[in-house]
N, CA, C and O of each residue as an XYZ file, in Angstrom:
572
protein
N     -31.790    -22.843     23.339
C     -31.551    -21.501     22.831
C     -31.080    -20.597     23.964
O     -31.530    -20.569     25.109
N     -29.929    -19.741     23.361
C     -29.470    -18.967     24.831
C     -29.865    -17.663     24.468
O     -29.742    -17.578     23.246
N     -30.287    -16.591     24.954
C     -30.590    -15.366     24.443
C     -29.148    -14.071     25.147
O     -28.534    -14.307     26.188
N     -28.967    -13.121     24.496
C     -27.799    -12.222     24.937
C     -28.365    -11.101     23.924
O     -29.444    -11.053     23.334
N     -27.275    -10.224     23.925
C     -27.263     -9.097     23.287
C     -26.050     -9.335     22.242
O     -25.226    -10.250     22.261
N     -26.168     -8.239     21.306
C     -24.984     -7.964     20.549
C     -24.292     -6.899     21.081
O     -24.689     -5.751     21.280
N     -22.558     -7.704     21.421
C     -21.549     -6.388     22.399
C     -21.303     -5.491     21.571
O     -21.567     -4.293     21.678
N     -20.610     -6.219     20.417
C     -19.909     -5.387     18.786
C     -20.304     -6.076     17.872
O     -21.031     -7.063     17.980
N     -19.778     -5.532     16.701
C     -19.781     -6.208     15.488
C     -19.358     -5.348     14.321
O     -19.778     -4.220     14.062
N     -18.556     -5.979     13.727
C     -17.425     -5.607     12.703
C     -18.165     -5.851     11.232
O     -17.717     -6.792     10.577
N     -19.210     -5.120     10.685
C     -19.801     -5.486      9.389
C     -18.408     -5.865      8.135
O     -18.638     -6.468      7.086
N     -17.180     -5.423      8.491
C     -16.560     -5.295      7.662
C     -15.485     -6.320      7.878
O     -14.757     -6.672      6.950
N     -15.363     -6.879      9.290
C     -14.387     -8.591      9.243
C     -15.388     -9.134      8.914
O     -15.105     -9.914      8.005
N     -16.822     -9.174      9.234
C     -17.605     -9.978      9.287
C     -17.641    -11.190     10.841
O     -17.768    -12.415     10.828
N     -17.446    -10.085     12.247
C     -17.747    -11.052     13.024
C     -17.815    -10.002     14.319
O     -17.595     -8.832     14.007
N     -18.128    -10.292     15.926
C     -18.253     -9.420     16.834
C     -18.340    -10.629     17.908
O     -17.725    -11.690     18.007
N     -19.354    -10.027     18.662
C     -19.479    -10.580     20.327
C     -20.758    -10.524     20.622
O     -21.401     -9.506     20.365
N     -21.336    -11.631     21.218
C     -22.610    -11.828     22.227
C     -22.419    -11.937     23.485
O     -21.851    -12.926     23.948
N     -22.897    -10.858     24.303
C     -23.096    -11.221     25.749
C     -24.484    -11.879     25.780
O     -25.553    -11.330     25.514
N     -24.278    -13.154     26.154
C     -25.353    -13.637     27.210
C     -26.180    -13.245     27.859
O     -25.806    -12.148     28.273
N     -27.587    -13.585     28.405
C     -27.852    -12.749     29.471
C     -28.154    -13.353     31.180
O     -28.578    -12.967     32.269
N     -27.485    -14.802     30.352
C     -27.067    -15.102     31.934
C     -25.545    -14.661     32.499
O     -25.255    -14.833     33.683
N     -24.918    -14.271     31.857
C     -23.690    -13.718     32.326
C     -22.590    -14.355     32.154
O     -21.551    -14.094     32.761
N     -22.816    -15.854     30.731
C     -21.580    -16.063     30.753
C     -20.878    -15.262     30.023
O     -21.270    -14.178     29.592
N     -19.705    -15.805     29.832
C     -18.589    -15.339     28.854
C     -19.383    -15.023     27.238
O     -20.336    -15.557     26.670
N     -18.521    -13.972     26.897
C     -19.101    -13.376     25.737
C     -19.011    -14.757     24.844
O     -18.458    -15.793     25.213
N     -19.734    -14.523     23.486
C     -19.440    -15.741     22.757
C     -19.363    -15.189     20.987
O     -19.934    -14.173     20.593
N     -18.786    -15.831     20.368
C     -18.299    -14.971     19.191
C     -19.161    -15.455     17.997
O     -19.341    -16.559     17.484
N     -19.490    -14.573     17.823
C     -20.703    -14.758     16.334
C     -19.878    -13.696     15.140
O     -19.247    -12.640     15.093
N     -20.525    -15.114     14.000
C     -19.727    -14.838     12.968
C     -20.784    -14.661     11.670
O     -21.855    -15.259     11.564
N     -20.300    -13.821     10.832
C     -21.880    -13.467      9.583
C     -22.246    -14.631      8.820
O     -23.382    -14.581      8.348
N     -21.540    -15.717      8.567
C     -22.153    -17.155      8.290
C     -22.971    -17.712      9.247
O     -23.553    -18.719      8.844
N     -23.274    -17.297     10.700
C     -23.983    -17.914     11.057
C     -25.380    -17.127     11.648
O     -26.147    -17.553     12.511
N     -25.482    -15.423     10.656
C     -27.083    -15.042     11.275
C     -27.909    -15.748     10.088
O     -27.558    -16.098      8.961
N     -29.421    -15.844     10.922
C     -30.128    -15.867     10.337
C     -31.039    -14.922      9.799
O     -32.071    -15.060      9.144
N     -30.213    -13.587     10.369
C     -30.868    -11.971     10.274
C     -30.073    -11.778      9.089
O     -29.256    -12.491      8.506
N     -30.590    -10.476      8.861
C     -30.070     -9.993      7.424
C     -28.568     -9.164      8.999
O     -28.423     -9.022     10.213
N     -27.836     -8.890      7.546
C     -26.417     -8.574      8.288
C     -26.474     -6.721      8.542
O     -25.659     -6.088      9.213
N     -27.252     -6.346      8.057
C     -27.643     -4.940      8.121
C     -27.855     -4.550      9.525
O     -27.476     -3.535     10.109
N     -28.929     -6.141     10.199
C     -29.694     -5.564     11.098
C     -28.666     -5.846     12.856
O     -28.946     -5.775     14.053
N     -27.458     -6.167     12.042
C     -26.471     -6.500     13.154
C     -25.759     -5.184     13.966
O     -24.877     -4.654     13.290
N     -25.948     -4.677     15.063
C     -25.746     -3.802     15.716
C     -25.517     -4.349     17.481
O     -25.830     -5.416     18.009
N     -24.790     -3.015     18.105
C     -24.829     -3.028     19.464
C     -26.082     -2.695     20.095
O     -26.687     -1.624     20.041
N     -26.488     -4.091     20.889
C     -27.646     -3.359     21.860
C     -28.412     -4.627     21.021
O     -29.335     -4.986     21.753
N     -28.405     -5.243     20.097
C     -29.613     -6.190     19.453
C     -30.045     -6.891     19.929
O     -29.337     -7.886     19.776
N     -31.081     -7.183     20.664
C     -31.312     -9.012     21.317
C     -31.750    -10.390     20.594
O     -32.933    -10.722     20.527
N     -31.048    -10.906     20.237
C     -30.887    -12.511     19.443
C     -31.106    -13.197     20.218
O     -30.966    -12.815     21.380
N     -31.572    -14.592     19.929
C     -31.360    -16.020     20.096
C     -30.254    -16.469     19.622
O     -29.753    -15.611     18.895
N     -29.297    -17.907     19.719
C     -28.600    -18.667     19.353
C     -27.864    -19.543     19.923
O     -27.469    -19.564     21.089
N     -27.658    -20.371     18.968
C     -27.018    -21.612     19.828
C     -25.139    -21.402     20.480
O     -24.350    -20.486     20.249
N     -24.965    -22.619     21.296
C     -23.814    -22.022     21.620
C     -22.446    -23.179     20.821
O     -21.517    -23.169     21.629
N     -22.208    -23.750     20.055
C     -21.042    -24.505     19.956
C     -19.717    -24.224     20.482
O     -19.725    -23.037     20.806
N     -18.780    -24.651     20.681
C     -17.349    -24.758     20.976
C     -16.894    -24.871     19.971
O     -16.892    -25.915     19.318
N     -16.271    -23.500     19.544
C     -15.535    -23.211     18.530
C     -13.796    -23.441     18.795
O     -13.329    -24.071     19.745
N     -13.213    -22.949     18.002
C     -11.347    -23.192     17.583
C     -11.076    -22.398     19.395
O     -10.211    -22.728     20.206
N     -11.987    -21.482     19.528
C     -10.818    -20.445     20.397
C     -11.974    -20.233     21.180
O     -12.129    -19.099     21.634
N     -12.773    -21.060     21.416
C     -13.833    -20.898     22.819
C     -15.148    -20.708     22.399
O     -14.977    -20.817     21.185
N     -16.337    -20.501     22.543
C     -17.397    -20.614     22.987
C     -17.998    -19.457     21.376
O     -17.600    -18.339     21.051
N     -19.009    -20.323     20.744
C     -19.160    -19.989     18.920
C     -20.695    -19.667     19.123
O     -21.291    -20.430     19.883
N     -21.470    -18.556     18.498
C     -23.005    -18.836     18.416
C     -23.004    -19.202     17.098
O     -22.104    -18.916     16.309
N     -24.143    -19.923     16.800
C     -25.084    -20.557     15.539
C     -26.216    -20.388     15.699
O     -26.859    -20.680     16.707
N     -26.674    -19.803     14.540
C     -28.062    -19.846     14.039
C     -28.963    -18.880     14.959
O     -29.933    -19.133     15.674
N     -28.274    -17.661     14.674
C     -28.198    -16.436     14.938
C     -29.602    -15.583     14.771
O     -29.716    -14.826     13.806
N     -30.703    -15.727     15.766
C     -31.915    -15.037     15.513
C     -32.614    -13.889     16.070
O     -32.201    -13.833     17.228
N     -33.479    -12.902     15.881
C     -33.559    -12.051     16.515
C     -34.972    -12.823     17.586
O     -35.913    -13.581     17.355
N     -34.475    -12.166     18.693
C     -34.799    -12.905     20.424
C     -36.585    -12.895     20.100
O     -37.128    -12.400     19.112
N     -37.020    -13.356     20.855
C     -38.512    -13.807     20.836
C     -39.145    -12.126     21.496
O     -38.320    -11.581     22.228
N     -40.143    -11.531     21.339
C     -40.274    -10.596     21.813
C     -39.565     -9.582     21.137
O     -40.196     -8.551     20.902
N     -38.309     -9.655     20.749
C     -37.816     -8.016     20.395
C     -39.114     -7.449     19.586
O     -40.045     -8.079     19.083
N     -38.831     -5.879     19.637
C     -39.277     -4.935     18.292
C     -38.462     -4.796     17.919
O     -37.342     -4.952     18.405
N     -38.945     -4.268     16.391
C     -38.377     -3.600     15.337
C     -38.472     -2.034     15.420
O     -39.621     -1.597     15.349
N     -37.810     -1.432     15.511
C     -38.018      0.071     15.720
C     -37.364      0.675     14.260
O     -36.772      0.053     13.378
N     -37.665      1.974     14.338
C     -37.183      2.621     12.781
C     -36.493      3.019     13.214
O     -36.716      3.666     14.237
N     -35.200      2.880     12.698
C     -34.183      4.298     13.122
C     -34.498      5.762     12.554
O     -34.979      5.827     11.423
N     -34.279      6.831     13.204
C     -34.052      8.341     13.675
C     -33.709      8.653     11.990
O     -32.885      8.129     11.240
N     -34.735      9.758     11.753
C     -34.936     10.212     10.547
C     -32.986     10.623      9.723
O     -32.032     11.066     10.362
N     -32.997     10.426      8.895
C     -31.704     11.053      8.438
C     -30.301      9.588      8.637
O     -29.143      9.722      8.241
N     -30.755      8.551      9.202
C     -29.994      7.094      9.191
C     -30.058      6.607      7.971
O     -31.217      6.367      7.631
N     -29.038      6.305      6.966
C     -28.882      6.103      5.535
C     -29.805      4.544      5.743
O     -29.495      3.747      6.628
N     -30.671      4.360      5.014
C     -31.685      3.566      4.010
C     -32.966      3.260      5.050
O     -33.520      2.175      5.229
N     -33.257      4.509      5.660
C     -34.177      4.444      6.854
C     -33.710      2.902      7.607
O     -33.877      3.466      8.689
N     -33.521      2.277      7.785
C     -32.672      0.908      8.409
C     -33.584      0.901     10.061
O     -33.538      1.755     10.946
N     -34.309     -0.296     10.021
C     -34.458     -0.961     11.291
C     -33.670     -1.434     12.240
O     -32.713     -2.161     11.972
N     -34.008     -1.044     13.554
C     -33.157     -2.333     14.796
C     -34.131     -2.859     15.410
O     -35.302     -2.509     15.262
N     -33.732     -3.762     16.168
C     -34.637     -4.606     17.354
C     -33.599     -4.222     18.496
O     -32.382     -4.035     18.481
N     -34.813     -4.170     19.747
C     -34.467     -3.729     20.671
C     -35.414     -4.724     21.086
O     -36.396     -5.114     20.454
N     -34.983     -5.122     22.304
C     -36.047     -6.003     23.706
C     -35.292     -5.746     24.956
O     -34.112     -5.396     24.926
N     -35.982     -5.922     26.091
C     -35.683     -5.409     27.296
C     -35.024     -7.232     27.419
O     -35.481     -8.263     26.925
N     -33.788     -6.996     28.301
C     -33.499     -8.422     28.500
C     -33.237     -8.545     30.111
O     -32.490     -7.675     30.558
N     -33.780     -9.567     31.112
C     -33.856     -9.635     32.184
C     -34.274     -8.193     32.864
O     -33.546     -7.620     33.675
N     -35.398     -7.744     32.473
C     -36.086     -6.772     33.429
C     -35.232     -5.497     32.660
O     -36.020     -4.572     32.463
N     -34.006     -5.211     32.222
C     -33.420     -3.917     31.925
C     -34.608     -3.006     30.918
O     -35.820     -3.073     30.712
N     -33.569     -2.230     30.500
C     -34.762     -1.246     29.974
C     -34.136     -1.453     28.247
O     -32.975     -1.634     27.879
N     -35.075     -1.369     27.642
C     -34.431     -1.919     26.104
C     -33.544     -1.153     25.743
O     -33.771      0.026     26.013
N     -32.040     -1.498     24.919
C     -30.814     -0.821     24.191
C     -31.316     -0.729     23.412
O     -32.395     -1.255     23.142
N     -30.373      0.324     22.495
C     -30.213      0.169     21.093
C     -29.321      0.877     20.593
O     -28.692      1.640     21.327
N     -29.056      0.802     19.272
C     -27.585      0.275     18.881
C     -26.746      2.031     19.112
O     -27.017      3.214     18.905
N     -26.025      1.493     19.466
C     -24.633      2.757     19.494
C     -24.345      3.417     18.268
O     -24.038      2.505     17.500
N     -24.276      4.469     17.676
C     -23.790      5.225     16.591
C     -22.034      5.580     16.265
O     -21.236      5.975     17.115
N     -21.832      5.399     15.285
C     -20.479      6.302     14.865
C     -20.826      7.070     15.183
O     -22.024      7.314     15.335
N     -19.202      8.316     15.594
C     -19.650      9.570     15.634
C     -20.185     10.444     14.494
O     -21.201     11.127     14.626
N     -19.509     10.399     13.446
C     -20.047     10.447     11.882
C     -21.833     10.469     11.987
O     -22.567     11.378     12.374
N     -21.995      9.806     11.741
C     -23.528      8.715     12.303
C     -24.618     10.008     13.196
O     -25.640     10.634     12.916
N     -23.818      9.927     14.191
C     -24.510     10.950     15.178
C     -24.563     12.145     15.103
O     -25.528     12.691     15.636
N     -23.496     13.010     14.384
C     -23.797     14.260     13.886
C     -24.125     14.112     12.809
O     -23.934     15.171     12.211
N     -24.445     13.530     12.309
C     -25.431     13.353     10.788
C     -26.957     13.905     11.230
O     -27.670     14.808     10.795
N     -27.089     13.020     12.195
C     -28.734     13.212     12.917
C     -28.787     14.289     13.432
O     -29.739     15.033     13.195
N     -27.766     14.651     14.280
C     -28.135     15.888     15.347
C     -28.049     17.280     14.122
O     -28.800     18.237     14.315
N     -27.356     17.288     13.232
C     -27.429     18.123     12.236
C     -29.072     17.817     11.940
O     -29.858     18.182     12.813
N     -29.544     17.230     10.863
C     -31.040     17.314     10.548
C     -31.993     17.629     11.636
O     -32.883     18.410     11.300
N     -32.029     17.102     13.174
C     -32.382     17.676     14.055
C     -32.774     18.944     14.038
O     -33.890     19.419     13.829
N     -31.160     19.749     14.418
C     -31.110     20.572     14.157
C     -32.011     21.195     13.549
O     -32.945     21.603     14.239
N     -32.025     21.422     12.339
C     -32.171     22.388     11.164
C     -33.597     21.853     10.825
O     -33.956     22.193      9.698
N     -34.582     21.032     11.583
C     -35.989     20.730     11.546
C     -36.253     21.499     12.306
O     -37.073     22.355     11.975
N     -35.751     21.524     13.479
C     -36.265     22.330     14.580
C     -36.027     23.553     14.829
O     -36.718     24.298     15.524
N     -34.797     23.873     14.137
C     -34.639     25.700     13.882
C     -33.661     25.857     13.093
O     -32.451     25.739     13.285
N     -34.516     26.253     11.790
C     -33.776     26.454     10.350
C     -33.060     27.442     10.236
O     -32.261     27.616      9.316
N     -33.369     28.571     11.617
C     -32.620     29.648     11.464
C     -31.150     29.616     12.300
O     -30.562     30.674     12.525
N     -30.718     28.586     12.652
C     -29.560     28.286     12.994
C     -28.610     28.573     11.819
O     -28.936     28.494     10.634
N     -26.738     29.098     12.538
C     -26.244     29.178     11.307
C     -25.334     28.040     11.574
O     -25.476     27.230     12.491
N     -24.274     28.051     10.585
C     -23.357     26.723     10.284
C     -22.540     26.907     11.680
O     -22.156     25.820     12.110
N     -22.162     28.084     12.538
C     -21.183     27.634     13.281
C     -21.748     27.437     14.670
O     -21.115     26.914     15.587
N     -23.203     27.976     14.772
C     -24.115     27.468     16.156
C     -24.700     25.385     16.384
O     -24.819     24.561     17.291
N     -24.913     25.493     14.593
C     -24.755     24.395     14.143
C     -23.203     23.018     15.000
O     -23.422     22.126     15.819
N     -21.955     23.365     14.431
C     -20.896     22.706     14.630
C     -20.952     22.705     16.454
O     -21.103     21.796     17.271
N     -20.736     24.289     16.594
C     -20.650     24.129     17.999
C     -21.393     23.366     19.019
O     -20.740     22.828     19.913
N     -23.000     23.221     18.991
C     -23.603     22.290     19.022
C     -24.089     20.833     19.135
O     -24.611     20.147     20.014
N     -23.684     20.658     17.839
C     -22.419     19.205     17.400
C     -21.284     18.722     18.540
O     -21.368     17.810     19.362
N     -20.330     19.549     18.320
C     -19.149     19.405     19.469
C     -19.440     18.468     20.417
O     -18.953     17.346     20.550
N     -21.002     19.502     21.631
C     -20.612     19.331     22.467
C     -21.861     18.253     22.755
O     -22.097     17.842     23.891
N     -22.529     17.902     21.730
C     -23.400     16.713     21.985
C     -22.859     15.703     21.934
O     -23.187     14.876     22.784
N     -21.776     15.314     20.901
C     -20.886     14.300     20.692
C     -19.943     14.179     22.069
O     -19.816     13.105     22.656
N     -19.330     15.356     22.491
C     -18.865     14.995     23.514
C     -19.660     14.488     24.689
O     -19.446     13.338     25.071
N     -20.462     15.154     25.233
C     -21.891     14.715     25.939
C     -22.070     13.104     25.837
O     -22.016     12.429     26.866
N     -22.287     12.504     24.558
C     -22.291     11.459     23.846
C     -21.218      9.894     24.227
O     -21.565      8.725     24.397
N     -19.959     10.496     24.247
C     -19.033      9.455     24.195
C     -19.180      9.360     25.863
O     -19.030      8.211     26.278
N     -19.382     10.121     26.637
C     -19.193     10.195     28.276
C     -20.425      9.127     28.663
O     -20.173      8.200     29.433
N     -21.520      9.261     28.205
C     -22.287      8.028     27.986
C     -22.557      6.511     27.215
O     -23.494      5.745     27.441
N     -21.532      6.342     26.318
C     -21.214      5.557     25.719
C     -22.228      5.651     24.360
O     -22.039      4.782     23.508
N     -22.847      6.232     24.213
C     -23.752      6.653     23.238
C     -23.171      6.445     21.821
O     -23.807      6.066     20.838
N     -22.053      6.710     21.870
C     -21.262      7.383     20.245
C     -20.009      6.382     20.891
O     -19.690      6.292     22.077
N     -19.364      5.608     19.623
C     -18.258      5.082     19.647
C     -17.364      5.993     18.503
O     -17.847      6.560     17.523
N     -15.882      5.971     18.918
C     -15.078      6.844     17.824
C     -14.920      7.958     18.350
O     -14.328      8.849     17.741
């Protein structure tokens, strides 16, 4: 069993990238081969899986979430309250998954407006703006 992270993943080709966490070459996992539900497929995930030699280089199979991860809840206001796993891999400090920008001002809006209802719509946006921008400079927010 090799353990890595999830780099990407395309819910909608139905396929992405595992980095390793010994540092080889990424390896390409495809939604026929998790054994996770496909929901719980995100950047930052730590899996198990095997490695085959696929058509165009180096294939995972049998796609599991890593020994040790948690399950964490995602951040109030994430459509179907939806879990990730996060585990620290070689000593790092645990990921977890990257947001659309969509995604991220979704949250920082409810944020928002939990924490001060008396905000208006354009302290609101402005706000927004510049967290998202804040955001992509850290890789936080993709898009």
């Amino acid at each position: 069993m090799v353990v890595g992270r999830v780099v990407r993943f395309d819910s909608a080709r139905g396929y992405g990238f595992i980095a390793p966490e010994q540092g080889e070459e990424d390896v390409f996992l495809h939604v026929n081969d998790l054994l996770i539900a496909e929901s719980a497929v995100r950047p930052g995930l730590a899996v198990e899986f095997e490695v085959e030699e696929g058509d165009r280089g180096p294939k995972a199979s049998s796609i599991r979430l890593a020994e040790g991860a948690q399950l964490l809840t995602s951040p109030p206001g994430r459509p179907g309250g939806e879990a990730i796993a996060v585990r620290a891999v070689s000593g790092d400090e645990p990921m977890c998954d990257v947001l659309r920008a969509d995604e991220f001002t979704t949250e920082v809006t409810e944020v928002l407006l939990h924490a001060t209802p008396s905000l208006t719509g354009a302290q609101i946006m402005q706000i927004r703006r510049e967290l998202t921008q804040y955001a992509r400079k850290h890789g936080w927010v993709e898009g």
